[in-house]
C-alpha positions as CSV (number, residue, x, y, z in Angstrom):
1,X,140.3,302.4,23.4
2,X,143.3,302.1,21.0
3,X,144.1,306.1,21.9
4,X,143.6,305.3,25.6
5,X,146.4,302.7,25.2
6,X,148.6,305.2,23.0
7,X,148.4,308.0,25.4
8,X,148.9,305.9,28.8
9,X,152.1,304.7,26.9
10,X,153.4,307.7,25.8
11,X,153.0,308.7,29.7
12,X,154.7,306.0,31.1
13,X,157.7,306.3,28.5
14,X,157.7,310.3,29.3
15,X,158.0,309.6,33.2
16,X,160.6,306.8,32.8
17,X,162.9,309.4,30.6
18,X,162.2,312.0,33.6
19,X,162.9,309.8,36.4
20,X,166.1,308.7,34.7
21,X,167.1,312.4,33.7
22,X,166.4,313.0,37.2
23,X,169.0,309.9,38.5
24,X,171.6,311.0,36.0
25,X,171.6,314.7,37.2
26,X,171.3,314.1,41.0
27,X,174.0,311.2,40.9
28,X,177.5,311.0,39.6
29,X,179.4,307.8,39.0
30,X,182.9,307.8,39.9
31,X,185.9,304.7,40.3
32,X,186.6,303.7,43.7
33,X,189.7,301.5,42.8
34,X,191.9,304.7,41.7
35,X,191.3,305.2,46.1
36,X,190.4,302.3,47.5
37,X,193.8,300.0,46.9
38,X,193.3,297.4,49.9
39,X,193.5,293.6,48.9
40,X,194.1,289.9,49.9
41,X,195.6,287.3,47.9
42,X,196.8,283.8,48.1
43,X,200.1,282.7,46.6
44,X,202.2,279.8,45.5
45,X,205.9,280.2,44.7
46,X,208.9,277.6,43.7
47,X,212.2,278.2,44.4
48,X,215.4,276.4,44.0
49,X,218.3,276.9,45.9
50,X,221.1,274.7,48.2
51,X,220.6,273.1,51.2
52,X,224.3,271.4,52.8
53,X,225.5,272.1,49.9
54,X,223.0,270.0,47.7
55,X,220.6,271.5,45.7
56,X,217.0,271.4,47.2
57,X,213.5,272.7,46.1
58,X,211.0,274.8,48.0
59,X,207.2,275.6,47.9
60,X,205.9,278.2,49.6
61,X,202.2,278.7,50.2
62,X,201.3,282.8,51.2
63,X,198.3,284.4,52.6
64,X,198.5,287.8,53.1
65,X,196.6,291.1,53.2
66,X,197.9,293.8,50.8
67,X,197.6,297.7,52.3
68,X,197.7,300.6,49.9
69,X,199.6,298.2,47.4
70,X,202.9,299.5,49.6
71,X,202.7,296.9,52.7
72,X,201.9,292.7,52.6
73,X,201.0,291.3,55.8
74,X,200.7,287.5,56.4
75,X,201.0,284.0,56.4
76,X,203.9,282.1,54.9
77,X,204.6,278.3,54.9
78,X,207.4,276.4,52.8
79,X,207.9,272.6,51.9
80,X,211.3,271.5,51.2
81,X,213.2,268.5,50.2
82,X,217.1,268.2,49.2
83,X,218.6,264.3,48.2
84,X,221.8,264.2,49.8
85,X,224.9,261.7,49.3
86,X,225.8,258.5,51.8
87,X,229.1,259.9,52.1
88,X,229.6,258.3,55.7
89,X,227.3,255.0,54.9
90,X,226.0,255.4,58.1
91,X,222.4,255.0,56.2
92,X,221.0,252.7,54.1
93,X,220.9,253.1,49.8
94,X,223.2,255.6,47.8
95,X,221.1,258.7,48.8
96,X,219.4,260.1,51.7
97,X,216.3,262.7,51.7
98,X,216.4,265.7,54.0
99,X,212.7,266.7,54.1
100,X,210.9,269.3,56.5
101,X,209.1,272.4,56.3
102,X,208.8,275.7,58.1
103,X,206.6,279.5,58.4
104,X,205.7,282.1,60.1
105,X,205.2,285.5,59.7
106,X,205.0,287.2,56.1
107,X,205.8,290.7,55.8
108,X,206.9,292.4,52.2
109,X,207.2,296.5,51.6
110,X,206.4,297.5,48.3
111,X,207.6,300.4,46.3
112,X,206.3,301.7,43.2
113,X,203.4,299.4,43.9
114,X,200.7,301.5,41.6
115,X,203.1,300.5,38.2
116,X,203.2,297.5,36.1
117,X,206.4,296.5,37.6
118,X,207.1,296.8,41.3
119,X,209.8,295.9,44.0
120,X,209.6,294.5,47.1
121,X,211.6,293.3,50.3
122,X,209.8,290.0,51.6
123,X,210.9,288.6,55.6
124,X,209.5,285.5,56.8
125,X,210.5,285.3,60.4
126,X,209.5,281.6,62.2
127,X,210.1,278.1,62.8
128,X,210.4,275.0,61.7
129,X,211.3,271.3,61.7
130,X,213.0,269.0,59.5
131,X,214.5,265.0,59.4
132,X,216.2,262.3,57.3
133,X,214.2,259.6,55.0
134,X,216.4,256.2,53.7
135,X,216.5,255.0,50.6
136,X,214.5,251.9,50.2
137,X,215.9,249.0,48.1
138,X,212.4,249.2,45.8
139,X,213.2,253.0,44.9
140,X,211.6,255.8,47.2
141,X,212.5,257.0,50.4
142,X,211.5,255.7,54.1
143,X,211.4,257.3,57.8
144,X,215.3,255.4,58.6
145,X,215.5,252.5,60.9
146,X,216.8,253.6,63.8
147,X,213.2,255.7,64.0
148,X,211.8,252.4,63.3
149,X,213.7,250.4,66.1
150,X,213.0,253.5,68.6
151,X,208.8,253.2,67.5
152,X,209.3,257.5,66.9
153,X,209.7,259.6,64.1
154,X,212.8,261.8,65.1
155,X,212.6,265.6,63.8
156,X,214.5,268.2,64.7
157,X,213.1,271.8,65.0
158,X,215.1,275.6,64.1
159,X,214.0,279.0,64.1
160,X,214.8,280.4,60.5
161,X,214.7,284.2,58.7
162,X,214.0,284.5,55.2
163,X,214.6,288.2,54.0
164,X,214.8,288.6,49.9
165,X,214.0,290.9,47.3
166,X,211.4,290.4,44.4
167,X,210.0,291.9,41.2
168,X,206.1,292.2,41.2
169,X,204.4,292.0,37.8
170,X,201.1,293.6,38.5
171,X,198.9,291.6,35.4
172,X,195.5,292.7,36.8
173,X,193.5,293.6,39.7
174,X,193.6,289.8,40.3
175,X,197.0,288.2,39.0
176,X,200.2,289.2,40.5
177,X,203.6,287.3,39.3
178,X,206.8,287.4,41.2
179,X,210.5,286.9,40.5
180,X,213.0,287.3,43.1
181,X,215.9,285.7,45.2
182,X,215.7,284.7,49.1
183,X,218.6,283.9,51.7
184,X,217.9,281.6,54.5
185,X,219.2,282.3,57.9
186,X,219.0,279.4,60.5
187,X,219.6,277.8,64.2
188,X,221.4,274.4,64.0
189,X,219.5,271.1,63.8
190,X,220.8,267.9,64.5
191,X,219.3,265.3,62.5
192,X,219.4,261.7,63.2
193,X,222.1,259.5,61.4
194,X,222.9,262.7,59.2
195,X,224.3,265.4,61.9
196,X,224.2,268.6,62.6
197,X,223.8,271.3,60.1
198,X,221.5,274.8,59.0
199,X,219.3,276.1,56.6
200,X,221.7,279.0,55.7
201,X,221.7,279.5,51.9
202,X,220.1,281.3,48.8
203,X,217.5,280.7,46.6
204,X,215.3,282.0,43.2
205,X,212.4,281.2,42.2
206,X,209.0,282.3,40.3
207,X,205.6,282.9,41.9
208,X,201.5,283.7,41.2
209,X,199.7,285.7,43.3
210,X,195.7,285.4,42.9
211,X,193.2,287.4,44.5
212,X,191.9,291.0,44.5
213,X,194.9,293.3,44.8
214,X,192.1,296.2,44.7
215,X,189.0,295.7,46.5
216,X,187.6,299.2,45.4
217,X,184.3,299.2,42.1
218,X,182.2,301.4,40.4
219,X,179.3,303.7,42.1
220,X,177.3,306.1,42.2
221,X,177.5,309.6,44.9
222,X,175.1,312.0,45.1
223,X,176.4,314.7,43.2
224,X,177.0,318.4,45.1
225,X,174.9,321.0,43.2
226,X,176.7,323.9,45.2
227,X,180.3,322.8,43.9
């Protein structure tokens, strides 16, 4: 019995060394990523720049589709806020806060997209609205009463585009950073109690970039014996 047992293993070990001899020569394994170099990400960026000549900050939310690491194409939206002074005392408190937000389309050529570092030329091109809070006597800011005593929120929409330039730190297959500097180009809004005025202006700012910039792997292909 105990020789029956030796000899069935040493068969099954013999035809699991053959079968795998067999995979290893009919198969090759190659690395897809060095061709496949399509991707999708989602980013977050801060930037600081002026708004009417006050300095204001911006957060921008991206979500784009990367092809052959030389073209983003996507989604863009941006928060912004700037404090700006009661000059005119037309408002309540020392301070006023012009707050809005606007997006659009995202669309960013790369060059030299396969190195480490990278440059690209990023254009949001869309809309957006934006309006006046008050200071409140407590500390914070407030929709300002004339909205109140009219029972709407007033805002006051602009078509804006954003072309800039960036550096792109490619980390890994899934972290991208960016560095770079935007300028605004804007309609005229006309806010209430503040005025009229635009979002013309630059700004700089630092960015992450997560997702798979590379959705190529590992795998096998049957290997050609007539090559």
């Amino acid at each position: 019995m105990q020789k029956l047992i030796t000899i069935f293993f040493v068969l099954v070990v013999a035809h699991s060394l053959s079968a795998q001899k067999k995979e290893t020569e009919d198969y090759i394994q190659f690395d897809d990523r060095k061709n496949t170099v399509h991707g999708v990400y989602i980013g977050l960026t801060q930037h600081l720049g002026k708004l009417e000549n006050e300095w204001a900050g911006f957060t921008s939310f991206k979500l784009a589709y990367v092809a052959n690491r030389k073209l983003e194409i996507g989604l863009e939206g941006t928060l912004f806020f700037s404090e700006v002074e009661n000059e005119t005392g037309v408002y309540r408190g020392d301070k006023a806060l012009l707050v809005g937000a606007y997006g659009g389309l995202h669309l960013e050529p790369i060059l030299f997209g396969n190195k480490f570092i990278s440059v690209s030329f990023p254009l949001l091109i869309g809309g957006g609205s934006i309006t006046l809070l008050e200071e409140k006597e407590q500390g914070g800011y407030e929709f300002t009463s004339d909205e109140y005593e009219n029972g709407a929120f007033e805002f006051d929409n602009f078509f804006i585009a954003e072309p800039g330039v960036n550096l792109l730190y490619n980390i890994s297959r899934f972290v991208q950073i960016e560095t770079g500097v935007k300028y605004r180009f804007s309609s005229q809004y006309n806010v209430p109690l503040y005025g009229k005025g635009n979002m013309n202006g630059f700004s700089a700012g630092l960015g992450l970039k997560i997702g798979i910039f590379n959705m190529g792997r590992k795998k096998k292909k049957i290997k050609d014996n007539f090559n």
